[in-house]
C-alpha positions as CSV (number, residue, x, y, z in Angstrom):
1,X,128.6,110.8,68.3
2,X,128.5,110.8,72.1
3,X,130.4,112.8,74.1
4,X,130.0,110.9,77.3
5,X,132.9,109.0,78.5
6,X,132.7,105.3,78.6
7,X,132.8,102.9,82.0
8,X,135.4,101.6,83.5
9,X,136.3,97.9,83.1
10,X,134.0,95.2,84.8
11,X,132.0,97.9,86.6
12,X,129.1,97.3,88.5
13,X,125.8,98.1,88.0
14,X,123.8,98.9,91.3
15,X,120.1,98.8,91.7
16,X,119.5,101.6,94.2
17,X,116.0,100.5,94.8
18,X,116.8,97.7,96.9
19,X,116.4,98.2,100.6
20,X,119.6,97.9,102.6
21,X,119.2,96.7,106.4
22,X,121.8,96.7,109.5
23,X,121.7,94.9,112.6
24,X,124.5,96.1,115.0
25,X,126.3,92.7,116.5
26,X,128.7,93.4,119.2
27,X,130.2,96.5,120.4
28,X,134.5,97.0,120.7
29,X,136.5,99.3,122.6
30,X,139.0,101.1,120.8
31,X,141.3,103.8,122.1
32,X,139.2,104.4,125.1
33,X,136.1,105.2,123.1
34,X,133.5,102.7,122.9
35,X,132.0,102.5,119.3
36,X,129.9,100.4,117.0
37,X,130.5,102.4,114.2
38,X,131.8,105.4,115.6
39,X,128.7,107.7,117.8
40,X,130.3,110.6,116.2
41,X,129.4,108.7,112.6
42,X,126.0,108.4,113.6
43,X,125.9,111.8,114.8
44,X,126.8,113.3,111.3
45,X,124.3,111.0,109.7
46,X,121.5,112.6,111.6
47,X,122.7,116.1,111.2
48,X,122.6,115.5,107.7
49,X,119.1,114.1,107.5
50,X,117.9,116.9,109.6
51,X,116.6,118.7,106.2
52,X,113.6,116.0,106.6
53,X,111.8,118.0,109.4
54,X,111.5,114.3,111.2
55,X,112.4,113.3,114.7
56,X,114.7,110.4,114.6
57,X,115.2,108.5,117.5
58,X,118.9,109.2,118.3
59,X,120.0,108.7,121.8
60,X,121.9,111.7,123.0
61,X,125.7,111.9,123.9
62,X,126.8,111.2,126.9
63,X,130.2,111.8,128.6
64,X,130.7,110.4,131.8
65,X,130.4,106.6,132.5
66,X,130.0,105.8,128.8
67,X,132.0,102.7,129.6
68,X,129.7,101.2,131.9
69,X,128.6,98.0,130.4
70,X,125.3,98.7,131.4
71,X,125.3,101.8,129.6
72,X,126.8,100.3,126.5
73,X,124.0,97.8,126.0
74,X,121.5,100.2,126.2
75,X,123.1,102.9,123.6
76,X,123.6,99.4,121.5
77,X,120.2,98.7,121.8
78,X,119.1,102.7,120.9
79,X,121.0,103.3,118.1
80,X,119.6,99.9,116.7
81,X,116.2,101.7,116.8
82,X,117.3,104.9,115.2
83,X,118.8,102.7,112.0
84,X,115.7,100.7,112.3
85,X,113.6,104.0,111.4
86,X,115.4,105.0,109.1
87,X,115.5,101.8,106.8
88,X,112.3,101.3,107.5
89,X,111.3,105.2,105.8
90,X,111.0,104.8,102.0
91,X,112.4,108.1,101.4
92,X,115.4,108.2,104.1
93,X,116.6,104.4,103.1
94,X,117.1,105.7,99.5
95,X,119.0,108.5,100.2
96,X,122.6,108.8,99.6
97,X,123.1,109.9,103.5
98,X,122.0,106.8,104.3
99,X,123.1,104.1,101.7
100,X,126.7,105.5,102.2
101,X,126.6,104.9,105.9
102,X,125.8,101.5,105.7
103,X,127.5,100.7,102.4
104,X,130.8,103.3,101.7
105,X,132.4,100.4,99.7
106,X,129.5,100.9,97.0
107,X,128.1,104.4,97.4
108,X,132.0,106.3,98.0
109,X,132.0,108.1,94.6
110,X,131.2,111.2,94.3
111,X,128.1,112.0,91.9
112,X,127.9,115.4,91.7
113,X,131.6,115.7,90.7
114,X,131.1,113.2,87.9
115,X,127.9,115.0,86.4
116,X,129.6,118.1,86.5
117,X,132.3,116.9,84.5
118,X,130.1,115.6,82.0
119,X,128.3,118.5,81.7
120,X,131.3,120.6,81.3
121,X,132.5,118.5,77.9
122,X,128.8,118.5,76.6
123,X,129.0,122.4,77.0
124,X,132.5,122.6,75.3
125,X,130.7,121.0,72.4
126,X,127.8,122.6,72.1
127,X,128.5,126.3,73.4
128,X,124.6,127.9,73.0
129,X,123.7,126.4,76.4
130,X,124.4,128.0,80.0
131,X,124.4,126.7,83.4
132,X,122.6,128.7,85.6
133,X,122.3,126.8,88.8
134,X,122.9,123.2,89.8
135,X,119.5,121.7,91.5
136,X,121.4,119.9,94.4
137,X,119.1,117.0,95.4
138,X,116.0,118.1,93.4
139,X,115.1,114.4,93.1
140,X,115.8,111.5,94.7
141,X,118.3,109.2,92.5
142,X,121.6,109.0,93.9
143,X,123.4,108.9,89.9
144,X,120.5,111.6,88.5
145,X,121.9,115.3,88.4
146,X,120.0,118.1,88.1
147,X,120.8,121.6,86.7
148,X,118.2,124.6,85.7
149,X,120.3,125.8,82.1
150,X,119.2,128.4,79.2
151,X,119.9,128.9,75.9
152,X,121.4,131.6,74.8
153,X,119.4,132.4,71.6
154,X,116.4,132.4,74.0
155,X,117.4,133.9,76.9
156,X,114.6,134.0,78.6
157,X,113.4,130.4,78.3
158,X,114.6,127.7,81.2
159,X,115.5,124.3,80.6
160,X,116.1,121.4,82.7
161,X,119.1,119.4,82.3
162,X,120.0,116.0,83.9
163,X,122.6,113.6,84.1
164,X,122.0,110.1,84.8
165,X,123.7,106.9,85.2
166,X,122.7,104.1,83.1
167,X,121.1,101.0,85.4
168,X,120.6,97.1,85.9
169,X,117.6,97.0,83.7
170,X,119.6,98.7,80.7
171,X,119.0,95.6,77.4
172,X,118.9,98.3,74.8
173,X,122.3,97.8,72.6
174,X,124.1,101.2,72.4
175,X,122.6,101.4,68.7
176,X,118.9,100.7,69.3
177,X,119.1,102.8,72.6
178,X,120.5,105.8,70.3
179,X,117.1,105.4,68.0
180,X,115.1,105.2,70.8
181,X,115.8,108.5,72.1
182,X,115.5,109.8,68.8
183,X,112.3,109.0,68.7
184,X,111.6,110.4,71.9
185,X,113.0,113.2,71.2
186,X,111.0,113.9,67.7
187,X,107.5,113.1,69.5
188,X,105.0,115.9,69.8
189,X,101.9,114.8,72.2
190,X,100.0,116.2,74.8
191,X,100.1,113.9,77.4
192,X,104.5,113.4,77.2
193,X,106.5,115.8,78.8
194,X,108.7,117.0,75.5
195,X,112.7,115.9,75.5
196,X,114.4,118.2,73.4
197,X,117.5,117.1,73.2
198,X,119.2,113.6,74.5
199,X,122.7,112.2,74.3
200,X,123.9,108.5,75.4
201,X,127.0,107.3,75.7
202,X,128.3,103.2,77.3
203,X,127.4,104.5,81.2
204,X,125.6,107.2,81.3
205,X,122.7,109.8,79.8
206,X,122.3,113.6,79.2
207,X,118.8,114.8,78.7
208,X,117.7,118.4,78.1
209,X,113.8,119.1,78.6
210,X,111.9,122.3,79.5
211,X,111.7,123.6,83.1
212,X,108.3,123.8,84.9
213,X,108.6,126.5,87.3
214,X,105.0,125.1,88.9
215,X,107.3,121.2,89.6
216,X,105.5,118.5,89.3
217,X,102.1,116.9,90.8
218,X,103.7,115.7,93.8
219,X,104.9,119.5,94.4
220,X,101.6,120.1,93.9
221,X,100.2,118.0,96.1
222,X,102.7,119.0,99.2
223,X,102.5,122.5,98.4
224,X,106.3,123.1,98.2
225,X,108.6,124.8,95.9
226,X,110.1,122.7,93.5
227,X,113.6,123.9,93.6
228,X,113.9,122.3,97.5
229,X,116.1,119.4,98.6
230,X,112.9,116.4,98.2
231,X,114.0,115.3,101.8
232,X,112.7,118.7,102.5
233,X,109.5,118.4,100.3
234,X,108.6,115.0,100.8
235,X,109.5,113.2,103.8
236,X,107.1,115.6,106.1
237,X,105.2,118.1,104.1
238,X,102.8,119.8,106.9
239,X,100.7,121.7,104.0
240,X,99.9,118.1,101.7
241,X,96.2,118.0,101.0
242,X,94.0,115.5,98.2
243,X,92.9,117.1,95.2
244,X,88.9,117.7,94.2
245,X,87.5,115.2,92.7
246,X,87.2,116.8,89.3
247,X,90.6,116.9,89.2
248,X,91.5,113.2,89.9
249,X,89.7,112.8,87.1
250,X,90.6,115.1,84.6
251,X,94.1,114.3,85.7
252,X,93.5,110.8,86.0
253,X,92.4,110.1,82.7
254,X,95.2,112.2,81.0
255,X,97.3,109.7,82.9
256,X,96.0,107.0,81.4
257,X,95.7,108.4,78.2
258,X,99.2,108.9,78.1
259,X,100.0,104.9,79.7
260,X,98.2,103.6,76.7
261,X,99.8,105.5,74.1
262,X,102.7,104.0,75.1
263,X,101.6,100.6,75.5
264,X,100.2,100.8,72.3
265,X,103.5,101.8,70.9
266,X,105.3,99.4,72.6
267,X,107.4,101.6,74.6
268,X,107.7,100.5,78.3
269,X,108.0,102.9,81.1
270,X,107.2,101.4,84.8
271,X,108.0,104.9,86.2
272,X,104.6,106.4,87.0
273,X,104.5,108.2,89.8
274,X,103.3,112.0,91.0
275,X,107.0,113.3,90.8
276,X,106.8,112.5,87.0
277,X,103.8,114.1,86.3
278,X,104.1,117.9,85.1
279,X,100.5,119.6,84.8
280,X,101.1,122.3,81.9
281,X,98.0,124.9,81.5
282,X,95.4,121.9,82.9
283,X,97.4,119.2,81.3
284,X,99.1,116.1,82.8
285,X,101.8,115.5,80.9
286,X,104.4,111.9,82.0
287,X,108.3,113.1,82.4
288,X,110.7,110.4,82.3
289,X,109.6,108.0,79.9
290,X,113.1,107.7,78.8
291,X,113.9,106.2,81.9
292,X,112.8,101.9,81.5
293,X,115.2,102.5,78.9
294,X,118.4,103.8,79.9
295,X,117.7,100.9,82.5
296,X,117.2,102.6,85.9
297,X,115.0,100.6,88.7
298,X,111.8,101.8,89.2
299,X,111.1,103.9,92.4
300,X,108.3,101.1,93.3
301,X,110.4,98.3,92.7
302,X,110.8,97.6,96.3
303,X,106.8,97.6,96.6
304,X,105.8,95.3,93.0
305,X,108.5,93.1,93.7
306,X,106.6,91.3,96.9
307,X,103.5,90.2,94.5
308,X,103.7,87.8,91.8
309,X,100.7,89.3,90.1
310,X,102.8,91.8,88.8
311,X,104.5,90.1,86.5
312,X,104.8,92.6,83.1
313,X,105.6,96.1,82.3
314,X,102.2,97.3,81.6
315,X,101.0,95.3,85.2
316,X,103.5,98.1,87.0
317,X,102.0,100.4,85.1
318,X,98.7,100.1,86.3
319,X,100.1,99.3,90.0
320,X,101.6,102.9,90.0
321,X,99.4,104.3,88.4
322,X,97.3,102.8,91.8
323,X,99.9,104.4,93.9
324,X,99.7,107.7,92.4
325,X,95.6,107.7,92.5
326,X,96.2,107.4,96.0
327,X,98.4,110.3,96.9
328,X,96.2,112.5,94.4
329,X,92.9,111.6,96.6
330,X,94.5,111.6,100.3
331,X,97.5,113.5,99.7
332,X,99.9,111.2,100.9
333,X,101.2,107.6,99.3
334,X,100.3,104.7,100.3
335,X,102.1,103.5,103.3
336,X,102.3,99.8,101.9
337,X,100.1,97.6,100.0
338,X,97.8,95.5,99.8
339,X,95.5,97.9,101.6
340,X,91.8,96.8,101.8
341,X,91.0,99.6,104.5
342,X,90.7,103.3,103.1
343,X,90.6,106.3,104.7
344,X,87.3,108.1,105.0
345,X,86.5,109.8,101.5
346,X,83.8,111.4,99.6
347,X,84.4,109.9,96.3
348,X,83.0,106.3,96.5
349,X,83.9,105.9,92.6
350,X,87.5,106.8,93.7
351,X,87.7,103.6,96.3
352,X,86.5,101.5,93.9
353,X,89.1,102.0,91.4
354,X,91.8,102.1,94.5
355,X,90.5,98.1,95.4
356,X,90.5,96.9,91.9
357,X,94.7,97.6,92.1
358,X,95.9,98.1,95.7
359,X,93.5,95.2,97.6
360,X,95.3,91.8,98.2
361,X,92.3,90.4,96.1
362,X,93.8,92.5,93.4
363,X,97.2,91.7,93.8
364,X,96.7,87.7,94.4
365,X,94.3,87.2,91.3
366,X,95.6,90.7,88.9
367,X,94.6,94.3,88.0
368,X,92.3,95.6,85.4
369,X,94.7,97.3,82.2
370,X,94.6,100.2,81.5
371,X,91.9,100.1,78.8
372,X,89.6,99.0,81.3
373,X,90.3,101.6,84.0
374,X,89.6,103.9,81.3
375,X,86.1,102.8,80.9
376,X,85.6,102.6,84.5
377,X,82.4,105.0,85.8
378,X,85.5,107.0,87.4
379,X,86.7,108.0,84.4
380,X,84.8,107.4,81.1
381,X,82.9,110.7,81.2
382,X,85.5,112.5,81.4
383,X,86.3,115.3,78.5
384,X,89.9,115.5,76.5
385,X,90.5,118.6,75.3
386,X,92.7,116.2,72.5
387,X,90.0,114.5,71.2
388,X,91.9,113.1,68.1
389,X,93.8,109.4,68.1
390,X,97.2,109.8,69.3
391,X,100.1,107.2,68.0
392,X,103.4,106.9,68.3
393,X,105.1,105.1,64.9
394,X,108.2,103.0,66.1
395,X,110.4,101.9,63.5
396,X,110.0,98.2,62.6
397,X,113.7,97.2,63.9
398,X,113.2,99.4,66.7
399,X,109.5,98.3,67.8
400,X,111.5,94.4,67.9
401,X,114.5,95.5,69.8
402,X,112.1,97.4,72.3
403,X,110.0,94.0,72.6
404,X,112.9,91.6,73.1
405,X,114.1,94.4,75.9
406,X,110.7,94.2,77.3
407,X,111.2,90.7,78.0
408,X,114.3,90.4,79.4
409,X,112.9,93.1,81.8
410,X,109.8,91.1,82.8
411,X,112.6,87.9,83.0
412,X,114.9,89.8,85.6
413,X,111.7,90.7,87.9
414,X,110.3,87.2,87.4
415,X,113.3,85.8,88.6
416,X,113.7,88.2,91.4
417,X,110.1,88.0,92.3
418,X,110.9,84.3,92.8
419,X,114.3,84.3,94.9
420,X,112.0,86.8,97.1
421,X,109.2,84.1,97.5
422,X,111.8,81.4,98.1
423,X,113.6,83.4,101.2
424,X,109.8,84.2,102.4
425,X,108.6,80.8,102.5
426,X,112.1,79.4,104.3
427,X,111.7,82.8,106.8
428,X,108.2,81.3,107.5
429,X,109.2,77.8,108.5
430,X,112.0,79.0,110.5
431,X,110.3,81.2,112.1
432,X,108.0,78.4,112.6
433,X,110.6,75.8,114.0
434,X,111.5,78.4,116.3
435,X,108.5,79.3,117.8
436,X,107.4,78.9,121.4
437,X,104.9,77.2,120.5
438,X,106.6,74.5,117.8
439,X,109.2,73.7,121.0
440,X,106.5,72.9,122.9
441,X,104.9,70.6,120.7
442,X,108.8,69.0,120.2
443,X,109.0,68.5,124.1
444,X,105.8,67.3,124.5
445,X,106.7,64.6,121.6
446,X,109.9,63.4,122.9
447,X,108.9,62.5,126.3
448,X,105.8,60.3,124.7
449,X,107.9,58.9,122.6
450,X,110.8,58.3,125.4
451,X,107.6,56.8,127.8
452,X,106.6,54.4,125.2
453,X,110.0,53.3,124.1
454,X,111.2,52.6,128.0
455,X,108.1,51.0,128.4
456,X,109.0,49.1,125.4
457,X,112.5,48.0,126.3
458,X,111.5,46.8,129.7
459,X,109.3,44.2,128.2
460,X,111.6,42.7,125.3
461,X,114.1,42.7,127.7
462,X,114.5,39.3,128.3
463,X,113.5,37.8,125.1
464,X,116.3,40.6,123.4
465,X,119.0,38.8,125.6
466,X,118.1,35.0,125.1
467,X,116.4,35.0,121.2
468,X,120.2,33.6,120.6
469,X,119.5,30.8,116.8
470,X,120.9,27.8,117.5
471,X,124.5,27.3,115.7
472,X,123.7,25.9,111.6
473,X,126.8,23.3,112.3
474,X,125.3,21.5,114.7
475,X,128.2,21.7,116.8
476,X,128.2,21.8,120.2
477,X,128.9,25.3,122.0
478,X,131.6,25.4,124.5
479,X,131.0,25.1,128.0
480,X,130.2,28.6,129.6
481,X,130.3,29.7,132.9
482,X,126.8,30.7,134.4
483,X,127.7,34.1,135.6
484,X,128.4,34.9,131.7
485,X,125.3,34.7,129.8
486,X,125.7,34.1,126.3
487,X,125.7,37.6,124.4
488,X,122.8,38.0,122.1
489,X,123.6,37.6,118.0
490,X,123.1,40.0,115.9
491,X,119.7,38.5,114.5
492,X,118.7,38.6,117.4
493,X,119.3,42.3,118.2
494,X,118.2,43.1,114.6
495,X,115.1,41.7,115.0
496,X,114.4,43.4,118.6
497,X,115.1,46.6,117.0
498,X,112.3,45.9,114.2
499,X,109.8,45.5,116.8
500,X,110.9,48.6,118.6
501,X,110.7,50.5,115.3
502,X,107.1,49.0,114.8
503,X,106.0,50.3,118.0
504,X,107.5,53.4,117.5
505,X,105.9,54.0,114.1
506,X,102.4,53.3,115.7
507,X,102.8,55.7,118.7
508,X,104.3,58.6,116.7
509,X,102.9,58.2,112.7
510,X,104.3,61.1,111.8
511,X,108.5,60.3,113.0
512,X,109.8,58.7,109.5
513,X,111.9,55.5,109.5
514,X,115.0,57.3,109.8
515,X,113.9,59.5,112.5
516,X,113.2,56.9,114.4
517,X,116.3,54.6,113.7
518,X,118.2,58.3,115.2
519,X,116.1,58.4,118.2
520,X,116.6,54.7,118.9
């Protein structure tokens, strides 16, 4: 039985991943100070992303003539850049510094307070385990907890324990979820970061796992110590350097290794990337896999999300798996993608690989699987040390609740992939409609159009006033006075408008009846 609490009525389930934006509108004076959202706020929100070791673009205080309006347009205009590069920075935008400055109504709770509580009734139940030290932002999910325990029988062994929020993606039924982390907790492979122990509850996940005090690839990679805020680590590492080329492939292929043993049991994951990665005595081994399905949004989401190629869990797969190639041979991600121009390398098999999963060709027409990147030149020679077939066995009941969960995944992103197109293609045409250029054309095309048609008018002048059908009575008109001329019927004017609209539609093709009819 869980020991996790359950949620609160109707609440909400936030996908982190998504990027927020802010465009400051207007500027108001209150109370003599002029603020957009307070300087002061802003001023906290870069003292708290100091940590990064990155300049940000914050335009300093100033005390005297702040109310110049002068003045206030420019500060507007500054502190419009400084948010700018800071949604813009993949690392920054995510954090919880950020995401509760521009959106307090959603991000307000307080995370570390919850997981502690939690953690406090799962030790009241099971008394052999002892916090040592909470790993304040080891990682960066805003509802993931970290905190380095022991147990007590083994006092000299660490253990990593986290607390995480269930997310969007969560379509695993509290039962099937329950097995599943059974069985991840009863696997024994090489290339899967063991779970030892796992609890689950209506809104939330405890997992227990060993501690690596080396961290993970990506601490590899920078050079850092693992324990460190990952603003600290990650968002400007001054040591970060590509590994040898033996390695990308000995650790490469263990990667993969590990991505098809899953695929082959039918367990999805979608969160490959070199912070998952633990490398144990030589060994890659994938942390995390628990994680597509307690439902929380992958850290690439933002990135796969723009291309339609990607359209199933083993396709994200092999478009992380891209991602990560890339950090392990330059030492850094990928700034975006597609990328069809590499930086200068050695290993030529590498930056094939890289452009058969990160080129637009790749991502407009799809990516090899992961069998095939196996047998690529890059990899195929490559020696296991675990030589024997590796399976996981999946229950029957299980293995069909995991492939219905599958596709309600692949559903969400499908639809999301196509609300994203959608708002491209009408940004586009706006964009378009707005242009210089497209007003130019509009001018240019109204005063043709407004020639031809005055040129028009002049000329049916006459026969618009006097085409007047004589009366189908027969009767005689009453006498009119010659300064009056008799008003034009109706047919008359009809049929004067036909041939304007004829002309019209020969000196302007494109203009549609209605258009025209408007114009007119």
């Amino acid at each position: 039985m869980s020991f996790l609490e359950k949620p609160s009525p109707g609440r909400l389930l936030l996908d982190d991943t998504v990027p927020l934006t802010a465009v400051i509108e207007a500027s108001q004076n209150l109370q003599s100070h002029t603020v957009i959202r307070r300087y002061s706020d802003f001023d906290v929100l870069n003292s708290s992303l100091m940590v990064c070791g990155i300049t940000l673009p914050l335009p300093p205080k100033k005390l005297i003539g702040n109310m110049d309006r002068e003045f206030i347009a420019e500060r507007q205009r500054g502190l419009q850049t400084y948010l700018d590069s800071i949604t813009q920075h993949p690392l920054l935008s995510s954090s919880l510094y950020v995401k509760k400055f521009l959106d307090p109504n959603n991000y307000s709770a307080n995370y570390t307070e919850i997981a502690l509580q939690q953690v406090s009734m799962f030790f009241r139940s099971d008394p052999k385990w002892e916090v040592l030290e909470p790993l304040k932002d080891m990682g960066w999910r805003i509802r993931k907890k970290y905190f380095l325990i022991k147990n007590k029988e083994l006092p000299k062994e660490r253990y990593l324990l986290s607390w995480v929020d269930l997310g969007p993606d969560k379509f695993l039924s509290d039962k099937d979820l329950q097995s599943a982390m059974k069985l991840l907790t009863s696997l024994s492979t090489p290339y899967l970061c063991p779970l030892l122990f796992s609890s689950t509850g209506e809104s939330s996940a405890l997992l227990i796992r060993p501690f690596s005090e080396r961290g993970s690839l990506r601490d590899h990679i920078c050079k850092v110590k693992p324990r460190e805020s990952y603003l600290k680590k990650y968002c400007n590492p001054k040591k970060s350097q590509g590994l040898e080329l033996q390695q990308i492939k000995q650790y490469g292929r263990q990667i993969l290794e590990g991505l098809k043993l899953l695929h082959d049991g039918g367990v999805f994951f979608g969160h490959l990337h070199a912070s998952n990665v633990i490398v144990d005595d030589g060994v890659c081994r994938l942390m995390d896999v628990e994680n597509g399905m307690l439902g929380v949004p992958s850290a690439l989401r933002p990135a796969f999300t723009q291309l339609r190629k990607i359209n199933s869990t083993e396709s994200v797969d092999v478009f992380c798996f891209g991602h990560l190639l890339y950090e392990m041979t330059y030492g850094r991600p990928p700034d975006s993608v597609p990328i069809d121009q590499y930086p200068a390398v050695p290993y030529t098999s590498v930056v094939s690989v890289l452009q058969s999963i990160l080129s637009t060709e790749a991502c407009k027409s799809g990516m090899p699987t992961v069998s095939q990147l196996i047998q690529t030149p890059l990899f195929s020679d490559v020696h296991l040390q675990h030589s024997e077939k590796l399976q996981i066995k999946v229950p029957s009941r299980l293995k069909e609740a995991l492939k219905t969960a599958k596709e309600s995944l692949e559903r969400r992103l499908h639809e999301e992939q196509r609300v994203l197109h959608q708002h491209r293609r009408l940004t586009r045409a706006q964009s378009h409609h707005g242009s210089e250029e497209e007003k130019k054309r509009r001018k240019i095309l109204a005063r043709k159009v407004g020639k031809r048609l005055d040129l028009l008018l002049l000329r049916q002048h006459d026969k618009c006033l006097f085409f007047c059908p004589s009366s189908g009575s027969g009767a005689s008109s009453p006498p009119t006075c010659p300064s009056s001329p008799t008003p034009p019927s109706t047919t008359g004017m009809a049929r004067c408008l036909s041939v304007c609209l004829s002309v019209l539609s020969s000196v302007c093709p494109s203009l549609s009846f209605d258009s025209i009819g408007q114009t007119v």
